[in-house]
N, CA, C and O atoms as CSV, one atom per row, in Angstrom:
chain,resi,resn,atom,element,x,y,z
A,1,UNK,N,N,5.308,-14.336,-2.345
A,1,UNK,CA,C,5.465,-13.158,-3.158
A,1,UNK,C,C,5.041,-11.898,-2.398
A,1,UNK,O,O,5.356,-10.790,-2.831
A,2,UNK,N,N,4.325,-12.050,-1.261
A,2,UNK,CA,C,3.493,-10.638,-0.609
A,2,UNK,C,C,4.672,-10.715,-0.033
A,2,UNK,O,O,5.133,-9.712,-0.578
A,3,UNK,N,N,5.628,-11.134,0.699
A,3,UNK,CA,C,6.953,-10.735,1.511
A,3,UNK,C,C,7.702,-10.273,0.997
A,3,UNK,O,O,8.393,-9.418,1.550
A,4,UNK,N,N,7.932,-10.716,-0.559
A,4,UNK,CA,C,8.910,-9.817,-1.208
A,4,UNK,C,C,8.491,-8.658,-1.584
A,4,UNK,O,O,9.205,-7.663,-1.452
A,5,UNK,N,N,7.757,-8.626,-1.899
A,5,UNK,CA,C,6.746,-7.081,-2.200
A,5,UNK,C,C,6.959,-6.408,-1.285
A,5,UNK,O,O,7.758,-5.478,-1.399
A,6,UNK,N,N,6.505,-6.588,-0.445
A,6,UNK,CA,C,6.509,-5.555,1.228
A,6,UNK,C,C,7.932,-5.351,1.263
A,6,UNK,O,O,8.249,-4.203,1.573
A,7,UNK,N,N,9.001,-6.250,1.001
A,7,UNK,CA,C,10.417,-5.638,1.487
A,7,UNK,C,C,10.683,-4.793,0.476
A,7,UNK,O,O,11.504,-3.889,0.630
A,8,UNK,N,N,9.919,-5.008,-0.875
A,8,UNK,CA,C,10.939,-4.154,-1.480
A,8,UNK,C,C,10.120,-2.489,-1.438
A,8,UNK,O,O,10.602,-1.526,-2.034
A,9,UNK,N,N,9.030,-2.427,-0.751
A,9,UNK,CA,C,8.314,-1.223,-0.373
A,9,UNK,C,C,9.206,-0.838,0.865
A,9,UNK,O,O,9.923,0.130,0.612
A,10,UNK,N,N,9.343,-1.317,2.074
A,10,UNK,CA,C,9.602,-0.966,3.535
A,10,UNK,C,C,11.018,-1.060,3.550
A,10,UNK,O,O,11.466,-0.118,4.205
A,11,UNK,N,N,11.864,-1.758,3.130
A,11,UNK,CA,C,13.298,-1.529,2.956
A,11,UNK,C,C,13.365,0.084,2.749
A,11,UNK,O,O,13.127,1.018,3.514
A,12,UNK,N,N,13.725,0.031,1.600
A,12,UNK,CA,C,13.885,1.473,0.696
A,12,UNK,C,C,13.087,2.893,1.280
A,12,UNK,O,O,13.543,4.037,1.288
A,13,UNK,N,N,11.688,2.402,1.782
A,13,UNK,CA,C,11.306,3.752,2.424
A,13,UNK,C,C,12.107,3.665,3.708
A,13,UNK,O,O,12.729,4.717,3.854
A,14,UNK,N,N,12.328,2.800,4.700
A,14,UNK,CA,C,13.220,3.032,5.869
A,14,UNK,C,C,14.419,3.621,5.722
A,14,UNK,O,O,14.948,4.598,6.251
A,15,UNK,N,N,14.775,2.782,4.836
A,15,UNK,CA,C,16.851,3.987,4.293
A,15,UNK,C,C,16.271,5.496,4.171
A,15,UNK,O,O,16.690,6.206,5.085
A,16,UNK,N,N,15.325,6.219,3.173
A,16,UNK,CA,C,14.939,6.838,2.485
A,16,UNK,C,C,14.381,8.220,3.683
A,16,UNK,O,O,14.394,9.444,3.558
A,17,UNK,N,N,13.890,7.231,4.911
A,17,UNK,CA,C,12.938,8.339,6.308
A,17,UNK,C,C,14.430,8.227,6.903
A,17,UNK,O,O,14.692,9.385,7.231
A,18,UNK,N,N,15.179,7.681,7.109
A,18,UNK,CA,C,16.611,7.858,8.300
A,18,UNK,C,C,17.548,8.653,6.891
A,18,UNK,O,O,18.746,8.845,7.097
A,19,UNK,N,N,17.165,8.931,5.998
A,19,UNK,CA,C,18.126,10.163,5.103
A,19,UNK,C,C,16.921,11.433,5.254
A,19,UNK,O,O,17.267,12.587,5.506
A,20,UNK,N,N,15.781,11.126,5.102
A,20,UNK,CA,C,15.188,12.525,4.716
A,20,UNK,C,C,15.182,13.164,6.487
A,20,UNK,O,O,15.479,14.340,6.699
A,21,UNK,N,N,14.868,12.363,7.449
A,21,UNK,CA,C,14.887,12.569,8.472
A,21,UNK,C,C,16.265,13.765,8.954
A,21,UNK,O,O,16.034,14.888,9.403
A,22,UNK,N,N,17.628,13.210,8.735
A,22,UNK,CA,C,18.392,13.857,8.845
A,22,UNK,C,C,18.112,14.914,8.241
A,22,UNK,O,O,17.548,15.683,9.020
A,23,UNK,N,N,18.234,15.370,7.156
A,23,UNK,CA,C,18.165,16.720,6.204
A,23,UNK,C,C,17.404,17.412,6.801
A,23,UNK,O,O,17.559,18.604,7.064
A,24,UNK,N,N,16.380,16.637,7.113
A,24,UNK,CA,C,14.988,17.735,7.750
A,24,UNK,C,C,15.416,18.583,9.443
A,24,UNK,O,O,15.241,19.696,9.937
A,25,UNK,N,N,16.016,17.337,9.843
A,25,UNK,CA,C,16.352,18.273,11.150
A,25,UNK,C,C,17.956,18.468,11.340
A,25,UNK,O,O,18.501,18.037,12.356
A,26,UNK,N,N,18.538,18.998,10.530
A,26,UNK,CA,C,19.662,19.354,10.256
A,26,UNK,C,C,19.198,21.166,9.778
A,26,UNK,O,O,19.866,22.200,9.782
A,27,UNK,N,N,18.318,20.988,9.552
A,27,UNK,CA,C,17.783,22.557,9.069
A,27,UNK,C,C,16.827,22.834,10.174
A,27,UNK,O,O,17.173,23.895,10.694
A,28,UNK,N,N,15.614,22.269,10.851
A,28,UNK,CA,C,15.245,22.279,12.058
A,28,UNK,C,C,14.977,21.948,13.280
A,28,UNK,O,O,14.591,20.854,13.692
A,29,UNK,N,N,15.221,23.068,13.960
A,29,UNK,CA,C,15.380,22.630,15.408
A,29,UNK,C,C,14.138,22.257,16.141
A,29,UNK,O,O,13.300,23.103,16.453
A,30,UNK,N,N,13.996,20.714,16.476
A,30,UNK,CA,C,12.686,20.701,17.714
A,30,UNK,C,C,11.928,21.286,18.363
A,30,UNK,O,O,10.700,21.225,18.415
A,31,UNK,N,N,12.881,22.080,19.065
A,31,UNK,CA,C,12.631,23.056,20.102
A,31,UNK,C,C,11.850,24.245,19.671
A,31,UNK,O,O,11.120,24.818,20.481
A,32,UNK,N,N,11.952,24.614,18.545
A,32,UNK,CA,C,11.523,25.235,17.877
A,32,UNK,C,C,10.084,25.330,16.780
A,32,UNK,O,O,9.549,26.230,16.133
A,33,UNK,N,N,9.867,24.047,16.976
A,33,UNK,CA,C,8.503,23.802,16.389
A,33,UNK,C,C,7.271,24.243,17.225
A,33,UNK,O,O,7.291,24.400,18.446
A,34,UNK,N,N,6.153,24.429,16.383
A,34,UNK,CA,C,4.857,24.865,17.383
A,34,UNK,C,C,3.845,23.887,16.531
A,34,UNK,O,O,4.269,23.330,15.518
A,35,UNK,N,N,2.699,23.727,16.908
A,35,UNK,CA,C,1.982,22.578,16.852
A,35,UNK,C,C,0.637,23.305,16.923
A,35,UNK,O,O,0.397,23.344,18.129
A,36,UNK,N,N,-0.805,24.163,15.986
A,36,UNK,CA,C,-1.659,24.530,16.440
A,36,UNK,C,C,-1.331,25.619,17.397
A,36,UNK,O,O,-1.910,25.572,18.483
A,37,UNK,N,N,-0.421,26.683,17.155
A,37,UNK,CA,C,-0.048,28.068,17.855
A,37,UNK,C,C,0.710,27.319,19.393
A,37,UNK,O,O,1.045,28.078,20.302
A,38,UNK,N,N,0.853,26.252,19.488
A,38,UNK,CA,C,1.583,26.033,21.070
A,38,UNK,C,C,2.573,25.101,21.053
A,38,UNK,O,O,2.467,23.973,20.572
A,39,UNK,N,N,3.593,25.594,21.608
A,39,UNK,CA,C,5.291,24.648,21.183
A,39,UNK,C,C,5.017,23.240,21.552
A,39,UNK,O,O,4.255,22.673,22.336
A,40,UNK,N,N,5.729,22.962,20.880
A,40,UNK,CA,C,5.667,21.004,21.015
A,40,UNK,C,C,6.468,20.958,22.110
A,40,UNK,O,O,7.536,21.569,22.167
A,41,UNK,N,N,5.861,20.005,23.341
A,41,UNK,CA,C,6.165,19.157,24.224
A,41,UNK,C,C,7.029,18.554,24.385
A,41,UNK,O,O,7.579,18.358,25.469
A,42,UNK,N,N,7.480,17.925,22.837
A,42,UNK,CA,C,8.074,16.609,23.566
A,42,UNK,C,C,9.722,16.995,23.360
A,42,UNK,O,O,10.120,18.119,23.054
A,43,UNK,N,N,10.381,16.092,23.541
A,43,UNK,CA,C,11.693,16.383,23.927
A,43,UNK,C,C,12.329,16.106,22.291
A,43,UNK,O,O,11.613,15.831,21.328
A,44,UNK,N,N,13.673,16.235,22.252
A,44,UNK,CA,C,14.366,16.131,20.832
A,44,UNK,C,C,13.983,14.730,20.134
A,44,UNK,O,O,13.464,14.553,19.031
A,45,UNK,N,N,14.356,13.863,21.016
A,45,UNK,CA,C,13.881,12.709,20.751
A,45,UNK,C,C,12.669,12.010,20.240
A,45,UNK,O,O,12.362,11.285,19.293
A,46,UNK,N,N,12.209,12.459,21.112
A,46,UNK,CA,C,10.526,11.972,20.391
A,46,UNK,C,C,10.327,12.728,19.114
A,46,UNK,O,O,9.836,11.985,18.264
A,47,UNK,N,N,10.589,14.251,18.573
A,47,UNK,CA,C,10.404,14.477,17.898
A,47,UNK,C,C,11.114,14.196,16.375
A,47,UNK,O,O,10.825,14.275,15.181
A,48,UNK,N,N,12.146,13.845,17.184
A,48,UNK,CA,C,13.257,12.684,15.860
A,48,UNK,C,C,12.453,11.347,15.475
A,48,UNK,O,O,12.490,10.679,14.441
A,49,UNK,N,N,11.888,11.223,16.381
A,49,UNK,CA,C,11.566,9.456,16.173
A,49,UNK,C,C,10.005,9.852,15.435
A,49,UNK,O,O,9.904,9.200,14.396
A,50,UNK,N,N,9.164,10.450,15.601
A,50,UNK,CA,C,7.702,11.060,15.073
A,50,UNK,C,C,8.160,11.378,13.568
A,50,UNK,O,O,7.715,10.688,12.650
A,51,UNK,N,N,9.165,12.560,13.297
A,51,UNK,CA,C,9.240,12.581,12.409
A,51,UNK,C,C,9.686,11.108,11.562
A,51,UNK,O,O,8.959,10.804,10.616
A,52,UNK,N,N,10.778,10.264,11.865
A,52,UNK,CA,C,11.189,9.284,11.205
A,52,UNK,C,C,10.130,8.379,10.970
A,52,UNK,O,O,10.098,7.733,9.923
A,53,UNK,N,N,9.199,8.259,11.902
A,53,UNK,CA,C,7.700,7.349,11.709
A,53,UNK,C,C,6.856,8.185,10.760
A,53,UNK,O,O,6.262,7.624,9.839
A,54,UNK,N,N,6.805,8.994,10.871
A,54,UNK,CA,C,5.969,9.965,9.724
A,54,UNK,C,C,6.516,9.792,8.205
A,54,UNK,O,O,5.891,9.627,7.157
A,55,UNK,N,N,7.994,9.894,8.479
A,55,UNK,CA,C,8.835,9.693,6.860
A,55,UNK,C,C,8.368,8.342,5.802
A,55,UNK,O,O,8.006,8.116,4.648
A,56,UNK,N,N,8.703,7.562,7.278
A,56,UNK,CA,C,8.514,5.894,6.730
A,56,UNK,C,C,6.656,6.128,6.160
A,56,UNK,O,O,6.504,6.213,4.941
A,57,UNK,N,N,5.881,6.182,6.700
A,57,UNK,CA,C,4.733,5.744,6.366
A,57,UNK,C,C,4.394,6.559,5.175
A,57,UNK,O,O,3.671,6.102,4.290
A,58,UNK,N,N,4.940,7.854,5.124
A,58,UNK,CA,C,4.493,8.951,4.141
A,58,UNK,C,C,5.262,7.865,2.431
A,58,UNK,O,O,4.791,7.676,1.309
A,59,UNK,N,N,6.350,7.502,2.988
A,59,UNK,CA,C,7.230,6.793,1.736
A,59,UNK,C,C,6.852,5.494,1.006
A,59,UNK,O,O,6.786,5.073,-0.149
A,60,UNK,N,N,6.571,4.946,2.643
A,60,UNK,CA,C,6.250,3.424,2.186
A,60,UNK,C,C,4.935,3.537,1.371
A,60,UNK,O,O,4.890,3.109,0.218
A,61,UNK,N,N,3.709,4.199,2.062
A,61,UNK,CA,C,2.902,4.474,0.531
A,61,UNK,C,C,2.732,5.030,-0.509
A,61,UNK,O,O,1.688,5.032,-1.161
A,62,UNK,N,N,3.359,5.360,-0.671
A,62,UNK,CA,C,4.183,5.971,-1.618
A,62,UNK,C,C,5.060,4.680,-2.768
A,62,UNK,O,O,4.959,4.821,-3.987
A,63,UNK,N,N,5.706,3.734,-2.288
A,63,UNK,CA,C,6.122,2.866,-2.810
A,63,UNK,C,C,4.994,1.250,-3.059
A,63,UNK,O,O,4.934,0.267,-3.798
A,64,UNK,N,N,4.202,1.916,-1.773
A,64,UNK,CA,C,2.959,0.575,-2.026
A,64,UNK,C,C,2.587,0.783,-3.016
A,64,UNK,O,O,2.714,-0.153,-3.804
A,65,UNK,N,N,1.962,2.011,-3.535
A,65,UNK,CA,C,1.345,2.597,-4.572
A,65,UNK,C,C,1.717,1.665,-6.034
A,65,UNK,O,O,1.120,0.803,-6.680
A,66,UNK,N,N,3.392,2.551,-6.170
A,66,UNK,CA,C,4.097,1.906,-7.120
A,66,UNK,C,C,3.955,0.148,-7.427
A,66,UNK,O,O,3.920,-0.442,-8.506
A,67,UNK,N,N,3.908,-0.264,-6.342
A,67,UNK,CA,C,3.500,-1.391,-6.387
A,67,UNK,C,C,2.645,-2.229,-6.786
A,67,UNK,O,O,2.815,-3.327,-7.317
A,68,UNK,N,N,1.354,-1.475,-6.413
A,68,UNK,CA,C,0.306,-1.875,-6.597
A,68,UNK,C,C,-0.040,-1.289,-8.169
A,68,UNK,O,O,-0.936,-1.753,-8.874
A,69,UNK,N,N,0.659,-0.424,-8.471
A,69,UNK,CA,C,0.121,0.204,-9.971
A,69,UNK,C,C,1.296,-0.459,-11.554
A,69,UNK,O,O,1.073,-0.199,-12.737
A,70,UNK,N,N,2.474,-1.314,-11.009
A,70,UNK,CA,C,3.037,-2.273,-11.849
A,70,UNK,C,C,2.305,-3.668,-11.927
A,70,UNK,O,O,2.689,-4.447,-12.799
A,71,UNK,N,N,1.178,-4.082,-11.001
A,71,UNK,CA,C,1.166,-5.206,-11.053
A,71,UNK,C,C,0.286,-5.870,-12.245
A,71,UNK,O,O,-0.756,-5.226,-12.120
A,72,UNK,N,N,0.053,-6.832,-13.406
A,72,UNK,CA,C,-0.625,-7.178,-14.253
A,72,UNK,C,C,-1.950,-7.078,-14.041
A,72,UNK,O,O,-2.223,-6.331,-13.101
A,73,UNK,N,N,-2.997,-7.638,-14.665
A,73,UNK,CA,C,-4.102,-7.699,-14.426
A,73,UNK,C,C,-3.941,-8.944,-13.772
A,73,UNK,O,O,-4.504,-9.182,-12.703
A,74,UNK,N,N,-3.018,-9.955,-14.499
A,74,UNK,CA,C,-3.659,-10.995,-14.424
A,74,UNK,C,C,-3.564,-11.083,-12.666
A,74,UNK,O,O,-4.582,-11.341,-12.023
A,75,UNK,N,N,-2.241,-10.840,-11.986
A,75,UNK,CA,C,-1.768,-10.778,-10.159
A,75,UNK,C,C,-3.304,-10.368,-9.500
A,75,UNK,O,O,-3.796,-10.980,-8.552
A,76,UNK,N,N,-3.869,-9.367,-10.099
A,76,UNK,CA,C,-5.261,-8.321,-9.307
A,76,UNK,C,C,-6.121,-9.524,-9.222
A,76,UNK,O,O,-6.564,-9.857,-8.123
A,77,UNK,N,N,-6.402,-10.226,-10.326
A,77,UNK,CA,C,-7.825,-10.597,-10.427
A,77,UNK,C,C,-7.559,-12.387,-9.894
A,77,UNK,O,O,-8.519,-13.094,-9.588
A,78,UNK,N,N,-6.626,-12.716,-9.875
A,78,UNK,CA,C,-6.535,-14.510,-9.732
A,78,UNK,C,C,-7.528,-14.850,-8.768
A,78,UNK,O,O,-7.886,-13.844,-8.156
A,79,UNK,N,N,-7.988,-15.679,-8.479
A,79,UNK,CA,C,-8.560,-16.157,-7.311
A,79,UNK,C,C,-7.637,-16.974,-6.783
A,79,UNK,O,O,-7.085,-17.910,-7.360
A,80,UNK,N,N,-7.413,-16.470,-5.246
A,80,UNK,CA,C,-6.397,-16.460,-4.201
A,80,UNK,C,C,-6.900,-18.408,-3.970
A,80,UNK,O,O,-5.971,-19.215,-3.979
A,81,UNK,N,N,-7.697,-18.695,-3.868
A,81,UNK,CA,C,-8.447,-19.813,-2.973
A,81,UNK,C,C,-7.423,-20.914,-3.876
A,81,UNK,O,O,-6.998,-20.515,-4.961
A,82,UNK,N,N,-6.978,-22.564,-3.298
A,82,UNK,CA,C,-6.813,-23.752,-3.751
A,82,UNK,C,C,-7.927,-24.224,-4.957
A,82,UNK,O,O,-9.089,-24.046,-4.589
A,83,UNK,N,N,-7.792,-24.767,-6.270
A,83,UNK,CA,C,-8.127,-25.065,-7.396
A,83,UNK,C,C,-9.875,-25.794,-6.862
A,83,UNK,O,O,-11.005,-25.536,-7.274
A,84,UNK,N,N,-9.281,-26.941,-5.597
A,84,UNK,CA,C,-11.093,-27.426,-5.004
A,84,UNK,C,C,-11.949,-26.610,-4.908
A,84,UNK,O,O,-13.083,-26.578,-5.386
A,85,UNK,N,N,-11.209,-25.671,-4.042
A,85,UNK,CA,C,-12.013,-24.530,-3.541
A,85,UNK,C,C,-12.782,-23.464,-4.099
A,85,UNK,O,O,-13.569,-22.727,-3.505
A,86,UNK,N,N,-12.530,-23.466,-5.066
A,86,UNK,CA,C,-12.697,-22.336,-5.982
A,86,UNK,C,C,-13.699,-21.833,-6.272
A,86,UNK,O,O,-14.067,-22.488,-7.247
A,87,UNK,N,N,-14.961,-20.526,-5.943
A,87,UNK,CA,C,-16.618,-21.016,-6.406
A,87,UNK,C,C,-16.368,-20.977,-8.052
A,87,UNK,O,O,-15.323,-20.893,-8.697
A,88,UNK,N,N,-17.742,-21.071,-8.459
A,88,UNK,CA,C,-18.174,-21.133,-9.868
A,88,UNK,C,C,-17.619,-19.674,-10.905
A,88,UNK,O,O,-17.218,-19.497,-12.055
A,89,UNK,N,N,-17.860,-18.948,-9.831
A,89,UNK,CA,C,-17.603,-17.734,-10.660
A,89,UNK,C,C,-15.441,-17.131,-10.367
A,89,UNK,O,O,-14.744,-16.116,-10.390
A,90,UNK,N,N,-15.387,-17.827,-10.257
A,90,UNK,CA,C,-13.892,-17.606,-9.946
A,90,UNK,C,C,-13.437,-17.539,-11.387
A,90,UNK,O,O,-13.738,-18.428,-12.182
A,91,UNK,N,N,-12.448,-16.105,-11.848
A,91,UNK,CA,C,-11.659,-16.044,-13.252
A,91,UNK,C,C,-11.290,-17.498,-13.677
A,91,UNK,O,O,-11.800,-18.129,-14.603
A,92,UNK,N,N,-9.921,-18.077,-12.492
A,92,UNK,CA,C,-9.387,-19.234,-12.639
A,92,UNK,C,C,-9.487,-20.615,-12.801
A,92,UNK,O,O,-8.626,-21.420,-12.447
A,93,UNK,N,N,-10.855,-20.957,-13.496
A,93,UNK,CA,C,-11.252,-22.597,-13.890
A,93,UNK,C,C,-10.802,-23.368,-14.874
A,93,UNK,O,O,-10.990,-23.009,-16.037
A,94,UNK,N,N,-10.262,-24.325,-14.641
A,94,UNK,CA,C,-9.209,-24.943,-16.142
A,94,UNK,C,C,-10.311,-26.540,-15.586
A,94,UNK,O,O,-11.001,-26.995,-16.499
A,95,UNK,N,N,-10.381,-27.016,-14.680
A,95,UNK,CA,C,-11.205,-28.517,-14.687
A,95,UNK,C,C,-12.482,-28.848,-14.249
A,95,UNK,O,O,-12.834,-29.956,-13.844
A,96,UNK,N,N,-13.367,-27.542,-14.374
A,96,UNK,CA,C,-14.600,-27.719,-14.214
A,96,UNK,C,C,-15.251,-27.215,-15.342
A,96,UNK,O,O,-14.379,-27.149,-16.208
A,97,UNK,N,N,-16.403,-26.792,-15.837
A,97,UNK,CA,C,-17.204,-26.174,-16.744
A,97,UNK,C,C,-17.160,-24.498,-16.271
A,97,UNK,O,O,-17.077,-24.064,-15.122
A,98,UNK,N,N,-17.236,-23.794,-17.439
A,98,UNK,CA,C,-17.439,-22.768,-17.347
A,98,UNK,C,C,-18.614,-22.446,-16.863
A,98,UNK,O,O,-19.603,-23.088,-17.216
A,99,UNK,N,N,-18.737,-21.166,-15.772
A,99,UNK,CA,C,-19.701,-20.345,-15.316
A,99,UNK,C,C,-20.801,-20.567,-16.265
A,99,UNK,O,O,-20.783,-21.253,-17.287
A,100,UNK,N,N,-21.930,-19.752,-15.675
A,100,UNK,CA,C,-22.820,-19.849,-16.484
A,100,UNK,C,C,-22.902,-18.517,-16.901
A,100,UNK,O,O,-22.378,-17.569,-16.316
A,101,UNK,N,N,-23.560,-18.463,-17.905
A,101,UNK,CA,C,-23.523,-16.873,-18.600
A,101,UNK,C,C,-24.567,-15.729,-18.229
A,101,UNK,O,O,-25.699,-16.105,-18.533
A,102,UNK,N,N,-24.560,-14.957,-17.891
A,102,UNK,CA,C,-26.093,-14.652,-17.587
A,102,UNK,C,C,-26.681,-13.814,-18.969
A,102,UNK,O,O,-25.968,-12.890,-19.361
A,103,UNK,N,N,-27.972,-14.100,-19.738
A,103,UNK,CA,C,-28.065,-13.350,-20.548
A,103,UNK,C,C,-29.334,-12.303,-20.603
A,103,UNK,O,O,-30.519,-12.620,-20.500
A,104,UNK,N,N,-28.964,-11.377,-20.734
A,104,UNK,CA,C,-29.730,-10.268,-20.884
A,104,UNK,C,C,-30.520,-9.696,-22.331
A,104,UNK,O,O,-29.688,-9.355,-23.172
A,105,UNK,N,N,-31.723,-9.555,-22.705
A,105,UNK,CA,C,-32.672,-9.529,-23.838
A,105,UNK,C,C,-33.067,-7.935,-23.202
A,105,UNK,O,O,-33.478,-7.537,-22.112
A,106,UNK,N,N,-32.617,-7.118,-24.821
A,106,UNK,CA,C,-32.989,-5.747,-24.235
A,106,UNK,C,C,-34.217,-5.322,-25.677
A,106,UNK,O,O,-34.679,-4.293,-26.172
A,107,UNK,N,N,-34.285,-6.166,-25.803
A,107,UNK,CA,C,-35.798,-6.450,-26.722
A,107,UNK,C,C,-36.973,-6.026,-26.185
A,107,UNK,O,O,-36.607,-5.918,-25.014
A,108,UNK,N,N,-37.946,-5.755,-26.186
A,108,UNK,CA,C,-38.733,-5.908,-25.438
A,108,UNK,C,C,-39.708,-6.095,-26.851
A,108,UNK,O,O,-39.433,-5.779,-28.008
A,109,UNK,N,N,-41.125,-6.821,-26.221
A,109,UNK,CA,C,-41.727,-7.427,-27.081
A,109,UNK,C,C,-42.969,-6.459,-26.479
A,109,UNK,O,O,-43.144,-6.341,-25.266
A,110,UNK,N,N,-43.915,-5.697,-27.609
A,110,UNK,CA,C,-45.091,-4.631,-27.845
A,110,UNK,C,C,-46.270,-5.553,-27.219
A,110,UNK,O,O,-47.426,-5.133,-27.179
């Protein structure tokens, strides 16, 4: 399930940085950028490919987000570990005894 997740984050932001990418430097020119008052260095290229790496990561979290903010409670909290494995305090116990409770007395006795 984490593979499908990730594709359906990194797919869609990759289409999404090779479209915004275009638009963006379809209106500006490389050559023309400055960086901290001093023109950027690098050649057209690199600055095509920086921006397109910048797009993707700016998007993809952006879509992790989404991701991470549809998912149930129940996906957040499971305990990841095999049923043996599991400690005591793990949400997920169906064939051992329940945790123990801890109880707290806010009594106090004079």
């Amino acid at each position: 399930m984490f593979w499908q997740r990730l594709m359906w984050v990194v797919w869609p932001a990759f289409l999404m940085a090779g479209i915004l990418d275009g638009l963006v430097f379809t209106l500006v020119d490389p050559q023309d950028l400055h960086w901290l008052g001093h023109p950027v260095t690098l050649s057209r290229l690199g600055v095509y490919t920086l921006g397109f790496l910048l797009f993707w990561c700016i998007i993809s979290a952006s879509g992790a987000l989404t991701v991470l903010l549809s998912m149930s409670p129940f996906e957040i909290n499971r305990c990841p570990l095999p049923q043996h494995e599991r400690p005591a305090v793990c949400p997920k116990q169906t064939d051992r005894e329940p945790p123990m409770q801890l109880e707290v007395n806010l009594h106090t006795e004079p």
